[in-house]
N, C-alpha and C positions, 0 to 999 in steps of 0.2 A: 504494500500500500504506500510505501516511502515515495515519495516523488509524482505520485498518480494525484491528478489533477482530478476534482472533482466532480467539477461542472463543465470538465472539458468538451462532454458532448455539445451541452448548450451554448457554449459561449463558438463554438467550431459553427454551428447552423445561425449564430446570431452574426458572427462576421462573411458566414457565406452570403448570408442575406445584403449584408454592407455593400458586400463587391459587387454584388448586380444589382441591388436597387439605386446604389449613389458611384454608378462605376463614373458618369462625368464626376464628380467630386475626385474621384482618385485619378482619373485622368486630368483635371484642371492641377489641382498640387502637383503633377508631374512635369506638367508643360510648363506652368512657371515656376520650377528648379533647372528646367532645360535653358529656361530665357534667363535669367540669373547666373548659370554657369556660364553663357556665352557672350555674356554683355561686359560692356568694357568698364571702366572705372564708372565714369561719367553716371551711365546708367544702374550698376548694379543695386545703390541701395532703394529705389524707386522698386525696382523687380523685386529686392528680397522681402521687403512688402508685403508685395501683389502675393508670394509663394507663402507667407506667412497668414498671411487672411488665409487663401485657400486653405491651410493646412488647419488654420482655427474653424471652419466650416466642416470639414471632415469629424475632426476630434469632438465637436457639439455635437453630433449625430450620436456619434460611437458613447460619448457620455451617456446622452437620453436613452439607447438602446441599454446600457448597461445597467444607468439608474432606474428606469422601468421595470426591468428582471428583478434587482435586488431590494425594491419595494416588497417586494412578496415572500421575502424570506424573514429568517427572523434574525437577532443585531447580529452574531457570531458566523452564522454563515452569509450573510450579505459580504459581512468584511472575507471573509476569504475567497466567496465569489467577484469582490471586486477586484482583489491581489488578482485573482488569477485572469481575470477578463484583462487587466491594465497589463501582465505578463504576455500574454496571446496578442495584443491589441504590438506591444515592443516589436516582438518576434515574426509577426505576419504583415504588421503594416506600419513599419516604424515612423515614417513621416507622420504619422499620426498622432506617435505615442509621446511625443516631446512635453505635453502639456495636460495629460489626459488624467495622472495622479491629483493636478489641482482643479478639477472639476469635481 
């Protein structure tokens, strides 16, 4: 049981869900990391911006998906289904994860 995730099934079909319901969102925080890495001095911190929204658009999804699930549990498992969603969320979609602990 060492290291077995608990809620990994749910939180596996709650990010399946992410990546085809808000796959423009994951593709938007892509393309502006693609225009931020290519942009010259001038431009860059305008673009890191635009890649920074994007990626605060993402992470408010993933939060509300998260925080809706662990409403319905009770204190002690919410907090380790939130570890482990905010762990999966690192791991599978990290552009996302940078901010998703202080939600």
């Amino acid at each position: 049981m060492f290291g077995r995730r608990r809620f990994g099934d749910v939180i596996d079909r709650q990010l399946d869900l992410f990546e085809r319901e808000y796959r423009d969102v994951i593709d938007e925080a892509q393309e502006r990391l693609e225009a931020y890495n290519a942009a010259g001095r001038d431009e860059a911190e305008e673009l890191y911006g635009d890649y920074v929204d994007a990626t605060e658009t993402g992470t408010e999804v993933l939060a509300d998906l998260r925080d809706h699930f662990a409403s319905t549990l009770d204190d002690d498992a919410a907090e380790r289904y939130e570890r482990e969603f905010n762990a999966a969320v690192a791991k599978r979609l990290p552009a996302f994860a940078l901010e998703i602990n202080e939600r």
